[in-house]
Backbone as CSV, one residue per row, in Angstrom:
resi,resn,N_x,N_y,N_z,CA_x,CA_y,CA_z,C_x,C_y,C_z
1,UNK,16.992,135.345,-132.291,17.901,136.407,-132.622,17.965,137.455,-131.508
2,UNK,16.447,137.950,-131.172,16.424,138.699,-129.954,17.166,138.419,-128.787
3,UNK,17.183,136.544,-128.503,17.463,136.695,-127.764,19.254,136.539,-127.179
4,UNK,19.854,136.158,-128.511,21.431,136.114,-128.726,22.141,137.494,-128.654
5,UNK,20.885,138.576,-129.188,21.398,140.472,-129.212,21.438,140.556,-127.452
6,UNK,20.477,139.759,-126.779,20.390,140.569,-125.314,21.527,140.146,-124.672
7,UNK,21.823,138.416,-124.785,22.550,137.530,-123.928,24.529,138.451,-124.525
8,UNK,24.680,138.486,-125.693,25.635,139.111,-125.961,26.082,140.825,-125.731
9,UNK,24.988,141.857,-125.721,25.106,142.798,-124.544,25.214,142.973,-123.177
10,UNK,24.674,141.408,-122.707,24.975,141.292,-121.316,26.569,140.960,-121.153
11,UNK,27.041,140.066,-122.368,28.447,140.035,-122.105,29.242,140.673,-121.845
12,UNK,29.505,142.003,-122.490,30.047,143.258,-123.110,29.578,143.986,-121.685
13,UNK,28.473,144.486,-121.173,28.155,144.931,-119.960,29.079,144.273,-119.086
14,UNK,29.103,142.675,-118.812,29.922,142.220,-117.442,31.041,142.103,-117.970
15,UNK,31.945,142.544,-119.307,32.977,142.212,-119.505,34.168,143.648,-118.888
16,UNK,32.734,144.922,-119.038,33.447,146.327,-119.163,32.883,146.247,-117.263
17,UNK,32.010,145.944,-116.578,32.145,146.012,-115.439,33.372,144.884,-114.840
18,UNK,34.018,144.249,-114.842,35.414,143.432,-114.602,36.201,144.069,-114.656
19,UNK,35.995,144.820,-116.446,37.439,145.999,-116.242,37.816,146.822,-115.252
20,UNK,36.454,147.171,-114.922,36.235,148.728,-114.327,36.879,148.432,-112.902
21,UNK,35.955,147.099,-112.524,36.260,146.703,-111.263,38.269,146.440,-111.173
22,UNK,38.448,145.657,-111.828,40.029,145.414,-111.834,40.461,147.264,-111.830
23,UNK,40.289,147.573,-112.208,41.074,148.848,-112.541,40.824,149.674,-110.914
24,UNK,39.561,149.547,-110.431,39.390,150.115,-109.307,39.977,149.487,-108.213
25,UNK,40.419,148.080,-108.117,41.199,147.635,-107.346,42.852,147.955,-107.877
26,UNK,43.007,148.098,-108.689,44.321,148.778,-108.566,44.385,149.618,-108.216
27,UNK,43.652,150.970,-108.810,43.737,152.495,-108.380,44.163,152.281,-107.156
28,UNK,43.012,151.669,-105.979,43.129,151.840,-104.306,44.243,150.940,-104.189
29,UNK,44.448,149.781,-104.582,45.848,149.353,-104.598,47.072,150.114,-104.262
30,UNK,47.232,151.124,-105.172,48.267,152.209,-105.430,48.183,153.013,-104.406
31,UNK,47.173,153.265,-104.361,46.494,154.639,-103.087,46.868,153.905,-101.930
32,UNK,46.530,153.050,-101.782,46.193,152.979,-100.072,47.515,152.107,-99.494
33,UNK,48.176,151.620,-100.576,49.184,150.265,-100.218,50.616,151.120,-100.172
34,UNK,51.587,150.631,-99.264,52.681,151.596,-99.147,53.437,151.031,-100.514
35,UNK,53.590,151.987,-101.424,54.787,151.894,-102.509,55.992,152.000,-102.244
36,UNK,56.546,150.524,-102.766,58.523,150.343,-102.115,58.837,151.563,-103.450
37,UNK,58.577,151.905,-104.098,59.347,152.609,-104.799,59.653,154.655,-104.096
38,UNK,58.441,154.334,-103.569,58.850,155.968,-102.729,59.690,155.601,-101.715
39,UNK,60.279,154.194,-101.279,61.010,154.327,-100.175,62.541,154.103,-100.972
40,UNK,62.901,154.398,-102.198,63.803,154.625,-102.983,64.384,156.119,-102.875
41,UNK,63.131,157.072,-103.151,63.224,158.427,-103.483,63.062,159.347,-102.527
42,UNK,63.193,158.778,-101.541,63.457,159.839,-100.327,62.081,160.886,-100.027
43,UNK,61.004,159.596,-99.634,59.742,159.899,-99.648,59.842,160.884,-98.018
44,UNK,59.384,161.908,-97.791,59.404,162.800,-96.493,59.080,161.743,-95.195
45,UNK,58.156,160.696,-95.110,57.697,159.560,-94.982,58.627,158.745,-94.145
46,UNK,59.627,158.377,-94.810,60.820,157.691,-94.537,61.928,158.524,-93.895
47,UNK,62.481,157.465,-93.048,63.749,158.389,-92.320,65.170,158.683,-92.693
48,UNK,65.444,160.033,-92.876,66.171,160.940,-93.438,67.093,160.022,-93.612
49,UNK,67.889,158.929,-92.539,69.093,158.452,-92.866,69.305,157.424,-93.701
50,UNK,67.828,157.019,-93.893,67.897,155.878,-95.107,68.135,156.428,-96.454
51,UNK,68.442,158.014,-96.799,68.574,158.172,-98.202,70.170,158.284,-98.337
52,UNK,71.281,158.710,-96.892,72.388,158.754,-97.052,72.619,157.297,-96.837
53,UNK,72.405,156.407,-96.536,72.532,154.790,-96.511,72.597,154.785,-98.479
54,UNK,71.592,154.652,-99.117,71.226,154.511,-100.369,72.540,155.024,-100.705
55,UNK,72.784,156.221,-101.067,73.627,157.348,-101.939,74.834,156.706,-101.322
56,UNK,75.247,156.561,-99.907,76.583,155.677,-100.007,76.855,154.045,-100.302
57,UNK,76.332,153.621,-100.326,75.978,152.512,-101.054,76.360,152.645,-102.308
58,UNK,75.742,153.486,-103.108,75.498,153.388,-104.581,77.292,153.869,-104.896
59,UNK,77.303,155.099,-104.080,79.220,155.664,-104.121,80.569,154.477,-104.003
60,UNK,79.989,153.777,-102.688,80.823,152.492,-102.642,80.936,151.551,-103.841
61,UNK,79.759,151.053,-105.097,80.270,150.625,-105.540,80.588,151.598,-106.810
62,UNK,80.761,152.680,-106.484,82.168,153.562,-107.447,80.916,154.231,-108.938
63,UNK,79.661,154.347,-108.343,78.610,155.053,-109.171,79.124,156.466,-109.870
64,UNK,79.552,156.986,-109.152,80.221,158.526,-109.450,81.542,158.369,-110.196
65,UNK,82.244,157.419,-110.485,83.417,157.212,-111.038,83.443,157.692,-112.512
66,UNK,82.129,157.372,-112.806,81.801,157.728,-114.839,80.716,158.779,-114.334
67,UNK,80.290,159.031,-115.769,78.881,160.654,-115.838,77.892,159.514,-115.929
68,UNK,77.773,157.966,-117.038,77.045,157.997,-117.326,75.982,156.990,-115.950
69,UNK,76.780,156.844,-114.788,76.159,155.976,-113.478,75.744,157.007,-112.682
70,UNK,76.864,158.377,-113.035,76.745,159.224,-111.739,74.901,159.215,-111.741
71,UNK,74.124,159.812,-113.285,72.529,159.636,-112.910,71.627,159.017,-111.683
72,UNK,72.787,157.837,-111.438,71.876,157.041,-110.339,71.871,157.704,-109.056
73,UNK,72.497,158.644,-108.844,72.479,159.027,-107.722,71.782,160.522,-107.551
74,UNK,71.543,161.283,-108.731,71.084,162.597,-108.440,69.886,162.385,-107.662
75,UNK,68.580,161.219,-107.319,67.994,161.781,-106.361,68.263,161.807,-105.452
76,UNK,69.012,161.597,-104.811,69.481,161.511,-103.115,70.087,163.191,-103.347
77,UNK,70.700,163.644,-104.095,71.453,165.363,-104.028,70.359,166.279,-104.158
78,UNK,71.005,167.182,-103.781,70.131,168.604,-104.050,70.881,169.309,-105.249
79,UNK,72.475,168.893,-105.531,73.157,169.516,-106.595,73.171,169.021,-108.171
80,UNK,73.359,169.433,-108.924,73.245,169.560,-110.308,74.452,168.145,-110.797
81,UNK,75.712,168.704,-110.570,76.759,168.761,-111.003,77.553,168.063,-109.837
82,UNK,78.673,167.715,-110.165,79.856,167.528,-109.434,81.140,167.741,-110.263
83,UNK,81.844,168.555,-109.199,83.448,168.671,-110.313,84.101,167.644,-110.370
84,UNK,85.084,167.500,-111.197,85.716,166.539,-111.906,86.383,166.193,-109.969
85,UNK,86.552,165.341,-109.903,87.587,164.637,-108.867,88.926,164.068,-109.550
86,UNK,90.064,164.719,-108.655,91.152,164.116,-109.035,91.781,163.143,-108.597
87,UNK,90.878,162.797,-107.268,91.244,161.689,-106.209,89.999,160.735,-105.835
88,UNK,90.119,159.597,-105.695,89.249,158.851,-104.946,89.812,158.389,-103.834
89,UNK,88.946,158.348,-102.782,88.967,157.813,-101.306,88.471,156.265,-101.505
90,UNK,89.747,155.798,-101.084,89.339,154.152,-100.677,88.815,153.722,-99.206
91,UNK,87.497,153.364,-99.183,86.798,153.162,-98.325,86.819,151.342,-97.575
92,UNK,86.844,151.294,-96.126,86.736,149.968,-95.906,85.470,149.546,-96.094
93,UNK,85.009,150.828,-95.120,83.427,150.232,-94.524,83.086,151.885,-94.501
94,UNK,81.845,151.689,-93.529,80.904,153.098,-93.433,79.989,152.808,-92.027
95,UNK,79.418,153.720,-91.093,78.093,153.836,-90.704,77.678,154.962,-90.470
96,UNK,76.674,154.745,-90.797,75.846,155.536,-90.219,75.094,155.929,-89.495
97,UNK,74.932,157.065,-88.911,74.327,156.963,-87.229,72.849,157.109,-87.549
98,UNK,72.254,156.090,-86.603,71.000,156.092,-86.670,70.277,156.650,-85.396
99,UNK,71.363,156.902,-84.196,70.933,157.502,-83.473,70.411,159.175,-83.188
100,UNK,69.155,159.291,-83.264,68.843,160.593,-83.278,69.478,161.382,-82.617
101,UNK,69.711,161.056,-81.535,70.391,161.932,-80.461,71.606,162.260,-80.871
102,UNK,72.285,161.364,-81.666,73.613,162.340,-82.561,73.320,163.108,-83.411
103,UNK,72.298,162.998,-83.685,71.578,163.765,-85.241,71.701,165.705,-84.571
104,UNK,72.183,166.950,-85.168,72.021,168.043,-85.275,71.175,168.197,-85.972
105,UNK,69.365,168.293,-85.176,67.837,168.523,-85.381,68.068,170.445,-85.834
106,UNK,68.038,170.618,-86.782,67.855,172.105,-87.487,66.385,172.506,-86.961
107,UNK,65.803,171.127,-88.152,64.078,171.727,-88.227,63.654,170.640,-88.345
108,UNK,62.019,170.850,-88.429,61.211,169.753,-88.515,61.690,169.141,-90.535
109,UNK,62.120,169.527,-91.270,62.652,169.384,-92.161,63.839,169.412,-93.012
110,UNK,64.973,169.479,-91.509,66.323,169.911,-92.108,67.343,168.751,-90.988
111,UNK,68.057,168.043,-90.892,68.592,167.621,-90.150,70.314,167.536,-90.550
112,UNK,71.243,167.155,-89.413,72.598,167.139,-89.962,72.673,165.291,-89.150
113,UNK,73.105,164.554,-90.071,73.646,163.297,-89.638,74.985,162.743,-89.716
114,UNK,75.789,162.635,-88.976,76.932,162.114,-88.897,77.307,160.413,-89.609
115,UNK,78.847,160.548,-90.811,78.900,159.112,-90.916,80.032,158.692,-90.421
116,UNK,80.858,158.382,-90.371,81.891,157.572,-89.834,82.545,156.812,-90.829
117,UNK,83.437,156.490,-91.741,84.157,156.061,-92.713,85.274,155.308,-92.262
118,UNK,85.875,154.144,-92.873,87.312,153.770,-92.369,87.786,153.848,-93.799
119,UNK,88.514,154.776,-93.631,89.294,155.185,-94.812,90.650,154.309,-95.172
120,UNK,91.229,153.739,-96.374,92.198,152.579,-96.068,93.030,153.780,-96.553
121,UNK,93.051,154.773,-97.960,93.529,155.478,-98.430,93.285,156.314,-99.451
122,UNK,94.437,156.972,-100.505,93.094,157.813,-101.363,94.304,157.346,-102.986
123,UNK,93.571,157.325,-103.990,93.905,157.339,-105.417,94.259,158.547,-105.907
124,UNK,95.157,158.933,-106.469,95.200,159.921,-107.521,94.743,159.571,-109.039
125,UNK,94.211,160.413,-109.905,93.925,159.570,-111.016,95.003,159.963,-111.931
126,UNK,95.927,161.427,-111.861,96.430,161.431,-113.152,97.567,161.069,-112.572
127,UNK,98.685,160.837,-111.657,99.354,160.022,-111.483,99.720,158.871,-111.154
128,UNK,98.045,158.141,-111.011,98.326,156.740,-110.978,98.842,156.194,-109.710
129,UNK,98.690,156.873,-108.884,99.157,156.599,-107.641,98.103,156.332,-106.087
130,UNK,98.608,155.711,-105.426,97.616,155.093,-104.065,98.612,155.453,-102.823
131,UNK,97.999,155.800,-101.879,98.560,156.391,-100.989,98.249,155.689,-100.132
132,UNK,98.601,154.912,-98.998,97.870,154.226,-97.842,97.650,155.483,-97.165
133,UNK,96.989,155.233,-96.185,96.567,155.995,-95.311,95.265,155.819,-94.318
134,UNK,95.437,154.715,-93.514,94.629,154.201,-92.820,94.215,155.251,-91.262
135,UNK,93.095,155.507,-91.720,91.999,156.289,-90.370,90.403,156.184,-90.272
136,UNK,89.989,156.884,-89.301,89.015,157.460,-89.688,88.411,158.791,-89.935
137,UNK,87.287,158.757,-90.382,86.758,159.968,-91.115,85.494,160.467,-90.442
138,UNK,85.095,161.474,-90.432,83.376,161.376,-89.797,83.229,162.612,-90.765
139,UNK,82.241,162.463,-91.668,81.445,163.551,-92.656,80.083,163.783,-91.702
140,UNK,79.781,165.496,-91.683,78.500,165.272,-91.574,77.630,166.001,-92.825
141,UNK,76.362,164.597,-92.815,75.834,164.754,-93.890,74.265,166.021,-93.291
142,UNK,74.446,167.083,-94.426,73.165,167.611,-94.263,71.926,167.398,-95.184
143,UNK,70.935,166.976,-94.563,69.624,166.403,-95.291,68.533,167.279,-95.018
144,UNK,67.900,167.703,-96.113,67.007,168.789,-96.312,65.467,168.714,-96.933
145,UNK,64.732,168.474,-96.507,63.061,168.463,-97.241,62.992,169.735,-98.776
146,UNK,63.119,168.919,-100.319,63.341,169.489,-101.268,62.215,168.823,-102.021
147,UNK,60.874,169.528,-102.636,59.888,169.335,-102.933,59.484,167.905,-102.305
148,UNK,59.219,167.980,-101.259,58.550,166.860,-100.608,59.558,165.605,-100.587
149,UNK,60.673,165.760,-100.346,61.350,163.794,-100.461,63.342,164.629,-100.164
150,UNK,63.762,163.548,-99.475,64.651,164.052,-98.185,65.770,164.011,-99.493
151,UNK,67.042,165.240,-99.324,67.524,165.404,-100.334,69.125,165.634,-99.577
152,UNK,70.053,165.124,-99.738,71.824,165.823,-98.904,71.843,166.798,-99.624
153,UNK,71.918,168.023,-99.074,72.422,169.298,-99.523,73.824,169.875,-98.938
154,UNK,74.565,168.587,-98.585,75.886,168.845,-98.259,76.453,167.492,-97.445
155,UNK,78.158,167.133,-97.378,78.907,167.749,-98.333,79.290,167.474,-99.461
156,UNK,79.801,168.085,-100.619,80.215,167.735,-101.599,81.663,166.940,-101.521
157,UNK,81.766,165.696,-101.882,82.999,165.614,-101.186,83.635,164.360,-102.477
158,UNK,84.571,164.258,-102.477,84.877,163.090,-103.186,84.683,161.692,-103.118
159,UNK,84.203,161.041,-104.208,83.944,159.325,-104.490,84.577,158.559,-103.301
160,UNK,83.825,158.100,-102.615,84.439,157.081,-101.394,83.948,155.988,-102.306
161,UNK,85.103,155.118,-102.663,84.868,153.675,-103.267,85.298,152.717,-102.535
162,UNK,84.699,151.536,-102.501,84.947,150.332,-102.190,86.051,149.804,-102.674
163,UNK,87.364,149.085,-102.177,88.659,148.734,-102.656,88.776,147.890,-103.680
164,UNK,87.711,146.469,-103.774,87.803,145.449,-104.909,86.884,146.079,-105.994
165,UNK,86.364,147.421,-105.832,85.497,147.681,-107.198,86.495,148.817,-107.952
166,UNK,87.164,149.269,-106.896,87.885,150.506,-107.333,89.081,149.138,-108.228
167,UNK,89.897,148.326,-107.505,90.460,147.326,-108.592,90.158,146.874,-109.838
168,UNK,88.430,146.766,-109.960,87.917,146.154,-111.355,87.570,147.400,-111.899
169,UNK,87.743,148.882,-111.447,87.489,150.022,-112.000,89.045,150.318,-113.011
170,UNK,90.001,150.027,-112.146,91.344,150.275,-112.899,91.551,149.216,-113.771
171,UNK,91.399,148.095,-113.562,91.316,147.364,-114.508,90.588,147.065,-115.872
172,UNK,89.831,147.769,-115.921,89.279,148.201,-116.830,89.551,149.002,-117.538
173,UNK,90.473,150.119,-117.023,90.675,151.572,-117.976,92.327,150.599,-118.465
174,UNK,92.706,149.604,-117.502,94.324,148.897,-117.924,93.336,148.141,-119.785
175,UNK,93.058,147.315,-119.597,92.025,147.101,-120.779,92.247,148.046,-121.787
176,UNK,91.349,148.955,-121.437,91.346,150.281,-122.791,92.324,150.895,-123.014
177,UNK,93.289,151.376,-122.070,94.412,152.061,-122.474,95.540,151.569,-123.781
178,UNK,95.981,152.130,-124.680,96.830,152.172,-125.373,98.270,152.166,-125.141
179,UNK,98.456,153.037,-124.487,99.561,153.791,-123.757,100.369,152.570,-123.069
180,UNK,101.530,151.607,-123.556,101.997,150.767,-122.597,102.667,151.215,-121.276
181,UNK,103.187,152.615,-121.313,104.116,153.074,-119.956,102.550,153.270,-118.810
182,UNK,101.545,153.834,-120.152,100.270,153.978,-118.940,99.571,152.888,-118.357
183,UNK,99.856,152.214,-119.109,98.920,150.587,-118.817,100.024,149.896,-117.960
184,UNK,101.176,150.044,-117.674,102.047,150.228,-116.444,101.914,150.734,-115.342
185,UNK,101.866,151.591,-115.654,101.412,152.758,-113.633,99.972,152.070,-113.338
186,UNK,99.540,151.743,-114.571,97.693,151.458,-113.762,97.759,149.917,-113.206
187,UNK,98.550,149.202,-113.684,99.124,147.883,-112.928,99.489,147.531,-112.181
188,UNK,100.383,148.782,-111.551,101.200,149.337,-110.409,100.156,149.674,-109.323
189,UNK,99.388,150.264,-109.800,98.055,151.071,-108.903,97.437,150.019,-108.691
190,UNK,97.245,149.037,-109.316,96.371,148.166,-109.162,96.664,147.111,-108.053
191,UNK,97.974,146.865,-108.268,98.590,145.941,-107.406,98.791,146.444,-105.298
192,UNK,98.746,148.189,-105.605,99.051,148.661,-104.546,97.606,148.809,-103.909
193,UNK,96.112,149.021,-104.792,95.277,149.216,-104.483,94.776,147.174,-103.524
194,UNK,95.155,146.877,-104.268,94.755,145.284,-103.853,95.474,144.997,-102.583
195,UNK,96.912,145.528,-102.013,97.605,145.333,-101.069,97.193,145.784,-99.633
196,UNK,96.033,147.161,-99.892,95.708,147.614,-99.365,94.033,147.363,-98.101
197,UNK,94.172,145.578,-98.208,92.794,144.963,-97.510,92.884,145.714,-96.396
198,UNK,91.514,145.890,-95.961,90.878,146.400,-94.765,91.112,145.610,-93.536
């Protein structure tokens, strides 16, 4: 009996030292191993232009179009809010400069980066209308150290969308709409938005 009480406390001993041990290899796991998820959130760490890469990305495929996607993007902002937009910018493409030497160096925590846009044209939303208007654009983006993790604190500017998402965006509200004269113009828009390849 004695000796089944000892052999079975020894279990329980090496069962809670395994834990301990597993658990301590995670802890330092966490600690010491670079986490892809801070290179999401605009870890100070990472370079400033990879968070305006992210945030236009996420804009291209038309994130800001609804409230309930815009969420995905508040960490890359420093702002709260955005006003209603009455227009979207149809976007071909984008870059962004990765060259420092274009970069306007503020501070060791503030930088201005230039993007470059090929704009095909812009949407109106309450008239249903697409405008060609083929150029380019150069925004410069300002990026700012905001509790530790790189944040655009400018500019506020309107939804640059991608052309075939901004199509399955109207097509969608053609779907829901009621309105047959409205579910008309958005058909119209749709057809002019599609005409409009890069």
């Amino acid at each position: 009996m004695r000796i089944y009480f000892r052999i079975s406390v020894y279990l329980r001993l090496y069962g809670l030292a395994r834990v301990f041990i597993a658990g301590l290899v995670c802890a330092l796991g966490i600690t010491m191993c670079p986490n892809p998820v801070l290179a999401l959130t605009g870890d100070l760490t990472n370079d400033p232009a990879d968070i305006i890469k992210k945030y236009l990305s996420l804009d291209k495929r038309g994130v800001r179009l609804q409230a309930l996607s815009y969420e995905s993007v508040r960490p890359y902002v420093a702002w709260d809010e955005e006003p209603s937009w009455g227009q979207v910018v149809i976007v071909g493409d984008y870059v962004v400069s990765d060259d420092v030497e274009e970069w306007e160096i503020i501070s060791s925590t503030e930088a201005v980066i230039p993007v470059t846009f090929q704009i095909l044209g812009v949407m109106h939303w309450e008239a249903a209308t697409f405008l060609p208007e083929r150029r380019e654009e150069t925004l410069l983006f300002r990026v700012r150290a905001v509790l530790n993790h790189w944040r655009i604190i400018a500019p506020m500017f309107p939804p640059h969308v991608g052309r075939k998402r901004l199509m399955d965006f109207v097509r969608a509200a053609m779907l829901e709409e009621t309105d047959e004269n409205r579910k008309e113009a958005l058909q119209r828009l749709r057809t002019a938005i599609g005409n409009s390849k890069s």
